[in-house]
C-alpha positions in Angstrom: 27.0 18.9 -40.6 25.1 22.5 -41.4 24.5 24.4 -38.9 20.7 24.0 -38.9 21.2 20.2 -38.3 23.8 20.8 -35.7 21.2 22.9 -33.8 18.1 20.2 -34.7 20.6 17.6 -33.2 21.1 19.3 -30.1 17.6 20.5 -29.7 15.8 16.4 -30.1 19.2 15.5 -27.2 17.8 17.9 -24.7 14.3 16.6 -25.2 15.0 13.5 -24.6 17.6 14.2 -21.6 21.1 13.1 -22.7 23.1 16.6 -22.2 22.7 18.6 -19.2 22.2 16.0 -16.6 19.5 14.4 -17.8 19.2 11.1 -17.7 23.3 10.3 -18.1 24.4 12.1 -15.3 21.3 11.5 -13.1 21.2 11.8 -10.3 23.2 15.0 -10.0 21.4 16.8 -7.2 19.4 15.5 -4.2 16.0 13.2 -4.5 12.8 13.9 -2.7 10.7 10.8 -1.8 7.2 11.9 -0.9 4.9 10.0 2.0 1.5 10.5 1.9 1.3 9.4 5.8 2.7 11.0 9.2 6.2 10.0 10.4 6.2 7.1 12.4 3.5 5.0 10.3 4.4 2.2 8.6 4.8 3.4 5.0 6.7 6.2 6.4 9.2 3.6 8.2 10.1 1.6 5.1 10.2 4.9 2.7 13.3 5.8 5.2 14.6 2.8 5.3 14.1 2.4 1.2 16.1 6.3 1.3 19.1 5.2 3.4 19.4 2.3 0.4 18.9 4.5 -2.6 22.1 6.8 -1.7 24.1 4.3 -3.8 22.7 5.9 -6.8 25.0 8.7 -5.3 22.9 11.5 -4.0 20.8 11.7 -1.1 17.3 10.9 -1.0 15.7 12.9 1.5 12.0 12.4 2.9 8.8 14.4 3.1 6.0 13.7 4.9 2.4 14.9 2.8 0.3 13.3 5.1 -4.1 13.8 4.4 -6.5 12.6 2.5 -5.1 8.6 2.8 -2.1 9.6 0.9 -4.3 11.4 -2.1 -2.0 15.0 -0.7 1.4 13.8 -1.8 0.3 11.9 -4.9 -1.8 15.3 -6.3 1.5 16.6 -5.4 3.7 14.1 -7.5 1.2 14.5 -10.3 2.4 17.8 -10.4 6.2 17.8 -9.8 8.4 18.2 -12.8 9.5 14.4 -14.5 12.9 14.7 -13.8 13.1 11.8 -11.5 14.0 14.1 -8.2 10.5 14.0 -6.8 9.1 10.0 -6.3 6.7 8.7 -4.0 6.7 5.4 -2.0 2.7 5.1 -1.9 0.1 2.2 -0.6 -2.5 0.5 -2.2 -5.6 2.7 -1.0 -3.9 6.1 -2.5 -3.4 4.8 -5.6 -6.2 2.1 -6.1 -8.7 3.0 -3.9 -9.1 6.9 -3.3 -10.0 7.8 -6.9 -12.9 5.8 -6.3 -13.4 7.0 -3.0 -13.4 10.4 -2.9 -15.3 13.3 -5.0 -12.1 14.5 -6.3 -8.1 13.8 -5.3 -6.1 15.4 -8.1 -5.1 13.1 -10.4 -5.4 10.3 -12.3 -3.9 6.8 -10.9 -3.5 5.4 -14.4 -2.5 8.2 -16.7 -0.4 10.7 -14.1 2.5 8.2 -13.3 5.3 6.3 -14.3 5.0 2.2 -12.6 8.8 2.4 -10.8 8.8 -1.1 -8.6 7.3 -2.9 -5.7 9.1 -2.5 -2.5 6.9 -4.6 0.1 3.8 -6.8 1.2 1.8 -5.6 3.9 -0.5 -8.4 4.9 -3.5 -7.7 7.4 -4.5 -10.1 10.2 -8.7 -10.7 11.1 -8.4 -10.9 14.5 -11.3 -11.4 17.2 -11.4 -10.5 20.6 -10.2 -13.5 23.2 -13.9 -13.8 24.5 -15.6 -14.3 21.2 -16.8 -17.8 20.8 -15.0 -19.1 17.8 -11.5 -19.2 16.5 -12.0 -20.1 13.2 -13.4 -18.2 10.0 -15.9 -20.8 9.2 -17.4 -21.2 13.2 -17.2 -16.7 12.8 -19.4 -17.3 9.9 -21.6 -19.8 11.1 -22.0 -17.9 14.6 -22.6 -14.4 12.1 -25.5 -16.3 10.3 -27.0 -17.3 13.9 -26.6 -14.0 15.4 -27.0 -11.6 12.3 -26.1 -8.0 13.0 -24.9 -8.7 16.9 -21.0 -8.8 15.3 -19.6 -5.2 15.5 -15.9 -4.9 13.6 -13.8 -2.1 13.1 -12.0 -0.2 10.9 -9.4 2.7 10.9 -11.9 4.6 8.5 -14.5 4.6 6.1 -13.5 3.8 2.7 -10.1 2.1 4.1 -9.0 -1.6 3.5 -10.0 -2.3 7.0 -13.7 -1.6 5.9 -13.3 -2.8 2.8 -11.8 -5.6 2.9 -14.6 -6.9 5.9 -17.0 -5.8 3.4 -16.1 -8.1 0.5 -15.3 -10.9 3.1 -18.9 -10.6 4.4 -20.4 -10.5 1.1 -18.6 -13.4 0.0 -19.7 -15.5 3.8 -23.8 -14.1 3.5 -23.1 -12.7 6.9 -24.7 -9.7 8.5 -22.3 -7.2 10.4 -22.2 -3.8 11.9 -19.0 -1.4 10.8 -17.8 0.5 13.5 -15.6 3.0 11.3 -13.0 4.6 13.9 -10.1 7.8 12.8 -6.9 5.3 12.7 -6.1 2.0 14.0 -5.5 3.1 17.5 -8.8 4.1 18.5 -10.4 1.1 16.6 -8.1 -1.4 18.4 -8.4 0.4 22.0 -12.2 -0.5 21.7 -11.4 -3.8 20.0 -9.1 -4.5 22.7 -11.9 -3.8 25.5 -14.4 -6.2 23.9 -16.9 -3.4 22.5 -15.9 -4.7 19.3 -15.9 -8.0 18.3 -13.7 -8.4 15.1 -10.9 -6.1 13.1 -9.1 -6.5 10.0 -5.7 -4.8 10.4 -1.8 -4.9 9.5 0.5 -7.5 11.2 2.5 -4.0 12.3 -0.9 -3.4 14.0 -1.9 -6.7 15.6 0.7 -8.6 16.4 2.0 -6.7 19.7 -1.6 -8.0 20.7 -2.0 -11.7 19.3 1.8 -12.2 21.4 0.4 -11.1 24.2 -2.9 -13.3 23.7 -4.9 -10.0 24.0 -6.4 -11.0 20.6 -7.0 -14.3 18.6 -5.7 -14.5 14.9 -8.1 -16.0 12.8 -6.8 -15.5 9.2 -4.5 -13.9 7.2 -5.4 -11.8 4.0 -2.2 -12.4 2.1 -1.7 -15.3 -0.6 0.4 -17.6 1.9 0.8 -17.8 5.3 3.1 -15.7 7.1 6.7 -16.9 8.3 6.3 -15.8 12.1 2.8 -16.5 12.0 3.0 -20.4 10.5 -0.4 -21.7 12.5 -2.5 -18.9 11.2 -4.6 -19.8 7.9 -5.3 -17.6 5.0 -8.4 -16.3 4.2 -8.3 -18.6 1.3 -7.6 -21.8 3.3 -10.6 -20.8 5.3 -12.5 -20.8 2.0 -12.7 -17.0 1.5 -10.7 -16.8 -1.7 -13.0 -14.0 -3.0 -12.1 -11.8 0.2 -8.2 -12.6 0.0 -5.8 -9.5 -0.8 -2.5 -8.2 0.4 -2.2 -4.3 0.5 1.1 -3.1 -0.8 3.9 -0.9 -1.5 5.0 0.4 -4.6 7.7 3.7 -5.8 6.2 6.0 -9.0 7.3 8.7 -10.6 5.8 11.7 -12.6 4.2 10.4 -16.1 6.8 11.0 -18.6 9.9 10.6 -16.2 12.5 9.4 -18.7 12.2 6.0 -19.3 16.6 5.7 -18.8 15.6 7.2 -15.1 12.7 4.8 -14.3 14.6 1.5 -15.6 17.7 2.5 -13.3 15.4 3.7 -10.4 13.8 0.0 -10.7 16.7 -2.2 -10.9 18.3 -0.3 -7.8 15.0 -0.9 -5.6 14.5 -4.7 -7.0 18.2 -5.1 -6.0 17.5 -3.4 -2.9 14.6 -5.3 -1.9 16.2 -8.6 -2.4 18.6 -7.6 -0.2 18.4 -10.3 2.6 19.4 -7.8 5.0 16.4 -5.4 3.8 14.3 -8.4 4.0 14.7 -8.7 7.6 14.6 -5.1 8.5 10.7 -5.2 6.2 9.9 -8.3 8.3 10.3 -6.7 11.6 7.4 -4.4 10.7 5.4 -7.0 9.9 6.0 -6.3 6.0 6.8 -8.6 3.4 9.4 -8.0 1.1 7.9 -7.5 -2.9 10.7 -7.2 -5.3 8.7 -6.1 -9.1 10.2 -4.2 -11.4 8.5 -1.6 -13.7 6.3 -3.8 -15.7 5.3 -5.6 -12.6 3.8 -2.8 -10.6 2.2 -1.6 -14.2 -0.2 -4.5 -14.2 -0.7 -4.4 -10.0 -2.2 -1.1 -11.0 -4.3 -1.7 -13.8 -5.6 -5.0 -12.2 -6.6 -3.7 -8.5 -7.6 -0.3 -9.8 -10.5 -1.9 -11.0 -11.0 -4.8 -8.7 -11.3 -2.0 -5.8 -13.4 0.5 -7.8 -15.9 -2.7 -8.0 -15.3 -2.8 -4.4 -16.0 0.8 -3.6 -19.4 0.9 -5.3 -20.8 -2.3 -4.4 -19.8 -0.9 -0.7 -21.4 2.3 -1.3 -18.5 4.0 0.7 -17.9 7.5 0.4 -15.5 10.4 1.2 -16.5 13.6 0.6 
């Protein structure tokens, strides 16, 4: 080989990441996996528990919290972090799906800035009612909503979040009439929820549960695709014939746009295997998560699909951040 080609040779292996690390050797220093959320909160929860599973790839993955701006912080962030596979981000639905549409500006661009890794987890959200409300069922909420329009108040951890969002398709879809009580987080909106200024709340099962066991609040439907294991007797907001408002918020790992393909593939098998992990499973189900196992390709179409399901949602709902 002549020396030019020798040195052409090496040159097109760097770029694409075979010497030096990249991708054979990878991981060869620790990982960062960004939260856009405080410690303590649910996403942040699973993203340690997801860490503490990843070390089998051989080096630590370490968390940061980048909490504001419903997760938009960390993913401007991640936009911006080399591809290199060391930075990822365990994000929710709203950052990704939602906030573009929300917002004036956030920093990137959902579609184009990332690489699709997998799907960790479900996390379904309960419509629950306050014990003293008089009807247990979607279809006697709607029927009561219709009788009594605008005297239903319901809640939501914030303007623009699936809490509101979500209530807003489901009363489009019903013709009902009710008043959004917007709130900064879900424990203001379910202290006043839980005192009967509110009526109704659309939250995660991490959020409402403590309070349906303790009969503090009634269940009336779930927004997921099936029922949920621990809760069998509760409907879904389909079987209460609300297809059109049924969702399930998720979890999903990305990467950097252009993060070697080599990385992302081994990055996804290791989390599918992860979250199929019975053991996982159980640990996911205890916050009142469901376990999503999706590869690459899988989390791909998630994003193109709800990224402009929910940007129809956010302009027919008017809602806006600035």
């Amino acid at each position: 080989m002549q020396r030019r080609d020798f040195i052409t040779a090496i040159a097109a292996t760097m770029l694409t990441g075979h010497v030096f690390g990249q991708p054979s050797r990878y991981p060869d220093k620790p990982i960062k996996l960004l939260v856009g959320f405080p410690a303590g909160q649910a996403t942040d929860i699973v993203a340690r528990l997801l860490a503490e599973r990843l070390r089998t790839l051989g080096q630590p993955v370490v968390v940061e919290n980048k909490a504001g701006q419903g997760g938009s912080i960390a993913l401007a962030a991640l936009a911006k972090s080399p591809a290199d596979g060391y930075t990822l981000m365990l994000s929710a639905t709203a950052s990704l799906v939602v906030n573009p549409h929300l917002y004036k500006t956030v920093g990137y661009d959902t579609l184009r800035d990332f690489e699709p890794v997998a799907t960790v987890a479900d996390m379904p959200m309960l419509l629950v009612a306050h014990p003293s409300e008089p009807f247990n069922t979607v279809s006697d909420m709607t029927t009561y909503a219709k009788a009594n329009p605008g005297r239903l108040k319901y809640s939501s951890s914030g303007n623009g979040t699936l809490s509101h969002l979500g209530m807003e398709v489901l009363k489009r879809q019903a013709g009902i009439d009710m008043l959004h009580v917007p709130y900064q987080g879900s424990t203001r909106a379910m202290t006043d929820l839980l005192a009967g200024n509110i009526d109704l709340g659309l939250d995660t099962v991490a959020v409402t549960l403590p309070h349906i066991q303790s009969k503090r609040l009634k269940p009336l439907a779930v927004s997921s695709d099936s029922r949920l294991a621990f809760l069998p007797q509760v409907p879904t907001l389909a079987e209460a014939g609300m297809a059109g408002a049924a969702f399930t918020p998720w979890l999903g790992l990305v990467a950097p746009k252009g993060t070697h393909q080599d990385i992302v593939l081994r990055l996804s098998k290791q989390v599918v295997n992860t979250v199929k992990d019975p053991a996982f499973g159980e640990r996911l189900r205890t916050l009142g998560a469901v376990p999503r196992a999706g590869n690459s390709d899988a989390l791909s179409a998630i994003l193109k699909r709800e990224f402009a399901l929910w940007g129809k949602v956010v302009r027919d709902s008017g809602a806006r951040v600035e």
